[in-house]
Structure formats: C-alpha cells, structure tokens
C-alpha positions as CSV (number, residue, x, y, z in Angstrom):
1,X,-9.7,-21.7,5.2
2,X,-7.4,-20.2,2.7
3,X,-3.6,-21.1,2.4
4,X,-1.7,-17.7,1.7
5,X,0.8,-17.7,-0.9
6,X,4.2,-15.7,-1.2
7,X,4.4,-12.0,-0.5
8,X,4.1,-10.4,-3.7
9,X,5.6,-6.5,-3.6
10,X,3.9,-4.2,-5.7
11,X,6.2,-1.4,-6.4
12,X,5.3,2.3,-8.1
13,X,5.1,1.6,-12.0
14,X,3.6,5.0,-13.7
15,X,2.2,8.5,-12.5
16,X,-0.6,10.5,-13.3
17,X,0.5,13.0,-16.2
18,X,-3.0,14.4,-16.8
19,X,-5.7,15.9,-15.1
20,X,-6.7,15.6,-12.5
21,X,-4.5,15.9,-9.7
22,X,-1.5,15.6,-12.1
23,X,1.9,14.8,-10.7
24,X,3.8,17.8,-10.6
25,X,6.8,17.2,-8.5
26,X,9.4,16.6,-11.4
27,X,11.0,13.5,-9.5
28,X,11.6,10.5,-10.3
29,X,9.1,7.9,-9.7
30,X,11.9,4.9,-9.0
31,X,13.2,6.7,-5.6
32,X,9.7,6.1,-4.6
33,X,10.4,2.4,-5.4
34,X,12.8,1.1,-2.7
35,X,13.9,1.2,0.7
36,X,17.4,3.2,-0.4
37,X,17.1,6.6,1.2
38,X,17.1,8.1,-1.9
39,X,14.0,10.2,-1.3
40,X,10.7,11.6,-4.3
41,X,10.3,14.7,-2.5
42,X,7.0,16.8,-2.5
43,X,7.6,20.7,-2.5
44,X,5.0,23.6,-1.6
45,X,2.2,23.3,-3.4
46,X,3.1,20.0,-5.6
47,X,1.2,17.1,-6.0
48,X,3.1,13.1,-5.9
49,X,0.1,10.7,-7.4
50,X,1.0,7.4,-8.5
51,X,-1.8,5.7,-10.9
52,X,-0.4,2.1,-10.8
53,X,1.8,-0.5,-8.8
54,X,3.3,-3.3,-11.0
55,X,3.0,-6.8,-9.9
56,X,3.3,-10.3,-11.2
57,X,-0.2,-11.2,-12.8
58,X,0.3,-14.9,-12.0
59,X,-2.0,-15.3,-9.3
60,X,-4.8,-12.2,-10.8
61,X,-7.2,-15.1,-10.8
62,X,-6.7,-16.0,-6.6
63,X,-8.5,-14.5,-3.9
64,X,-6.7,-12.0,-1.9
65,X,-6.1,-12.6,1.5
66,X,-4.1,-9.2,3.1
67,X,-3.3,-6.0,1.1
68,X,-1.6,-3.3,2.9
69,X,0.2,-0.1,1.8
70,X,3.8,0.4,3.2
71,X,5.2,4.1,3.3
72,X,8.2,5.4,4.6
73,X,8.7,9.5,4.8
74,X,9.4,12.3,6.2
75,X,9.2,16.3,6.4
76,X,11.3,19.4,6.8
77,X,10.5,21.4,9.7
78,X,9.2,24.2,8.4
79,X,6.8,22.3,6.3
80,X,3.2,23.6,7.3
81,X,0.9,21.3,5.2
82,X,-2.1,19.5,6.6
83,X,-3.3,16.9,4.1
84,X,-3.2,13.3,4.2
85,X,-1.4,10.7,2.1
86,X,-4.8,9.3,0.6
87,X,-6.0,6.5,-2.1
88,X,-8.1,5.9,-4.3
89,X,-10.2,3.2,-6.7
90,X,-11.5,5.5,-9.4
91,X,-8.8,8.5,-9.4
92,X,-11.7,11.0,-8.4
93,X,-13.1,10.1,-4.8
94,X,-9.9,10.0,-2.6
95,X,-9.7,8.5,1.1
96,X,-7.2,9.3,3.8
97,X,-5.0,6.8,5.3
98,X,-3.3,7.5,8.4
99,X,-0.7,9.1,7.4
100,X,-0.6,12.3,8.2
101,X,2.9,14.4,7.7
102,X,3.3,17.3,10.3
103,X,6.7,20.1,11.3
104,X,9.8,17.7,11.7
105,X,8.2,14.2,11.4
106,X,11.0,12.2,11.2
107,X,11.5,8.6,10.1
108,X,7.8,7.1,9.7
109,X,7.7,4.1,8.7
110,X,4.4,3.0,8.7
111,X,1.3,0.1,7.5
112,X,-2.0,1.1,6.4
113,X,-4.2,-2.3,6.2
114,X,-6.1,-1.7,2.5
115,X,-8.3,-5.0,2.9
116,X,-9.8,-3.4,5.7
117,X,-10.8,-0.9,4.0
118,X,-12.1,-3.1,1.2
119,X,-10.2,-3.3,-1.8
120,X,-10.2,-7.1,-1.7
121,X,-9.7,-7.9,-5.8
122,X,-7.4,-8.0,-8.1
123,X,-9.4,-5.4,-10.3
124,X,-9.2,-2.8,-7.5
125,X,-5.6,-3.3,-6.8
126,X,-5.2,-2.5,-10.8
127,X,-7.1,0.6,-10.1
128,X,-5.8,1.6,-7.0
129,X,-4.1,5.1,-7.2
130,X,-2.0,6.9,-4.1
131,X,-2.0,11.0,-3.3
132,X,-0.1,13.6,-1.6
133,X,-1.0,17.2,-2.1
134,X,1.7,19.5,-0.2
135,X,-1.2,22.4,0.2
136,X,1.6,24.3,2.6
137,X,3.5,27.4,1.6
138,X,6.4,26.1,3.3
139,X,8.1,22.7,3.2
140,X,8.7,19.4,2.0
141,X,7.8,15.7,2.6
142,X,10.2,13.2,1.7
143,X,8.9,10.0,1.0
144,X,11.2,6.9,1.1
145,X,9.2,4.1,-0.4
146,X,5.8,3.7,-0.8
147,X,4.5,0.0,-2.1
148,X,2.3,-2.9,-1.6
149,X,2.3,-6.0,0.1
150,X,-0.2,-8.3,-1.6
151,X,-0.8,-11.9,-0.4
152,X,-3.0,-14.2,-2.5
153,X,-4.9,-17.5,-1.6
154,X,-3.3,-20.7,-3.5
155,X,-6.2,-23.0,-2.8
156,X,-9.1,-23.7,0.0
157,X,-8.1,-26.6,2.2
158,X,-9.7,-27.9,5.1
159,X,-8.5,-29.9,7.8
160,X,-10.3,-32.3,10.0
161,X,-9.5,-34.2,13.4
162,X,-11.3,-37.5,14.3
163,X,-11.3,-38.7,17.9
164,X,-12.2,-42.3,18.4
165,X,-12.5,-43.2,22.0
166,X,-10.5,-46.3,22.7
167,X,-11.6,-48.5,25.4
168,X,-8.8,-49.0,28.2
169,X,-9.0,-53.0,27.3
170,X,-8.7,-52.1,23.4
171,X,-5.3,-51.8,22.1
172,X,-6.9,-50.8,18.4
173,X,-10.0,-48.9,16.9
C-alpha cells in the first residue's frame, strides 16, 4: 500500500512555438494558469498547445499515485467547432479527453483522470503536452485554467492486525 503525499499543482510553464501544431492564439499563457477568470481564449481556426507543466522535482524519484488534468472553459454561442481538448506524450499522436466544447457551453469545470489512461511516471508527466484546435469558422472557447493535480507515493507501508484469542478465565495473552 502506498501512503500519498501532498497535492502537488502542476501549472502551464511554456507553449509550443514550432511546428507542429504551433500555438497561434497570441495569449498569454499565465491566464491559462489560475482559477481568476481571466480567460486564454481560442479564436476560429487557432490552435492553444501547451508543451510543459512546471512542478516541484522533489519527489521525480516517487511513484505516482493519481494524475488528473483539471480544465475550466467555456464558448461563445456561435462557436461551431467540433474537436476535442486532447493530450499527448510525444507531441505527434494526440488523444481526446472528454472535453468536448459545443454552442454556448457555459461554465465547465471539469476532471479528466490521466493515470487511467496511463501516464503513471514522472518522465511522461515531463512529456505530457495539452491541445485545442478551434477548426470552426465561427467562435471562441475560453479556457479558465487548465493544470495538473499530481499525487506522489512517500513510502510503502504495511499494516498488520494480530488477533489472539483470549480464554474467558485468562485476563492476559
């Protein structure tokens, strides 16, 4: 059994300025950083792809023991795009989370569990890359935050219960 450590918050720390799938959006990447309101919006045809998420290398060495990606956003309602928000380990081969922006979503705030889909090491997490392609004519998505939640194993423990039976005349073992 693992004992879980802190939460540790990975934040947005640099985007992808060359190809492929550059970042095109102009914004800046700290509104993506924290839960403020202030919003990195993706226009028509833009691309938002962050390439890294700094966190605090002290515990690169540990197991992980929960990863998930938390994103907040939202769109205008005449946005007409159909694409995913989607990651990646290698910054070629993209997967879809479960976010999925459509007309008028408002307000999601949402959890999309990484370790599941198996980026369980600290070498992926360093790889780890997140996409949004706005491939609508029409439209923005707002995103709000977008972050990790990282929880590390401090040490293997184990705990035991002994049962003695203790006759009725006994008073000790």
């Amino acid at each position: 059994v693992y004992k879980n450590t802190g939460i540790i918050l990975g934040i947005p720390d640099q985007k992808q300025l060359s190809l492929p799938n550059i970042d095109d959006t102009g914004q800046d990447l700290n509104n993506l950083k924290y839960d403020d309101g202030v919003t990195y919006n993706v226009g028509s045809l833009q691309t938002m792809h962050v390439r890294s998420f700094a966190m605090d290398s002290t515990y690169s060495s540990k197991p992980l023991t929960q990863v998930f990606l938390h994103v907040d956003y939202s769109s205008t309602a005449n946005y007409n795009g159909n694409n995913y928000l989607q990651y990646s380990l290698d910054g070629t081969n993209f997967l879809n989370t479960t976010f999925l922006p459509t007309s008028s979503t408002l307000g999601v705030n949402g959890t999309f569990d990484l370790m599941a889909e198996g980026i369980d090491t600290w070498a992926e997490l360093q790889n780890l890359r997140v996409l949004f392609v706005h491939n609508g004519l029409d439209g923005t998505v707002q995103f709000d935050y977008v972050r990790l939640e990282v929880k590390f194993a401090e040490s293997r423990w184990m705990e035991w219960q002994y049962e003695v039976p203790n006759l009725p005349t006994q008073l000790t073992h």
